[in-house]
C-alpha positions in Angstrom: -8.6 5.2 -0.3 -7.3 9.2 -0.5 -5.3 9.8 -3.7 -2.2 11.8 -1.9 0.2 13.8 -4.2 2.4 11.1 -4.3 -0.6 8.4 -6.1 -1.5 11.6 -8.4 1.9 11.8 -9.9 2.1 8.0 -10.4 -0.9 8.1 -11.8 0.1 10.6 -13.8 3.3 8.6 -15.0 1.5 5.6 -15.5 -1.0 7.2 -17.8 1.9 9.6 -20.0 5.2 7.3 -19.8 3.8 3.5 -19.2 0.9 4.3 -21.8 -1.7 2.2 -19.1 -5.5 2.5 -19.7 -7.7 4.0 -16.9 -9.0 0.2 -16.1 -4.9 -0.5 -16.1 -3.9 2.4 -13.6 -7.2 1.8 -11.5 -5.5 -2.1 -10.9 -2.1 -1.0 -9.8 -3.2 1.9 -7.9 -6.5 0.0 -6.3 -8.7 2.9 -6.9 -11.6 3.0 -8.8 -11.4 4.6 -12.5 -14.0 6.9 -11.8 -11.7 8.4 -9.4 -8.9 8.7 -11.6 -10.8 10.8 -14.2 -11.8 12.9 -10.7 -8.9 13.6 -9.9 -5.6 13.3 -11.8 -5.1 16.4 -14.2 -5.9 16.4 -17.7 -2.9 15.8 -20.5 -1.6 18.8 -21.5 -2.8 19.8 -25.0 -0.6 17.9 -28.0 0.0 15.1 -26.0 -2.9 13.2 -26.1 -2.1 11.1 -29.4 1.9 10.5 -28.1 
């Protein structure tokens, strides 16, 4: 499967709002985690312990 902008910004709203684990977001999105950590973007820097 090809992560389109659409899946990256879910991803990115499941990781930062719904607080899911990699393992989680790989589940709902059916994507491996390995390609999550490829290719959604980082947290942006004082975010990471929200």
């Amino acid at each position: 499967m090809t992560l389109g902008a659409e899946d990256i910004e879910r991803a990115v709203y499941l990781r930062d709002v719904k607080k899911l684990s990699m393992w989680e977001m790989s589940g709902e999105l059916g994507i491996s985690p390995v390609t999550l950590y490829r290719r959604i973007p980082p947290r942006p820097k004082g975010r990471s312990n929200e």
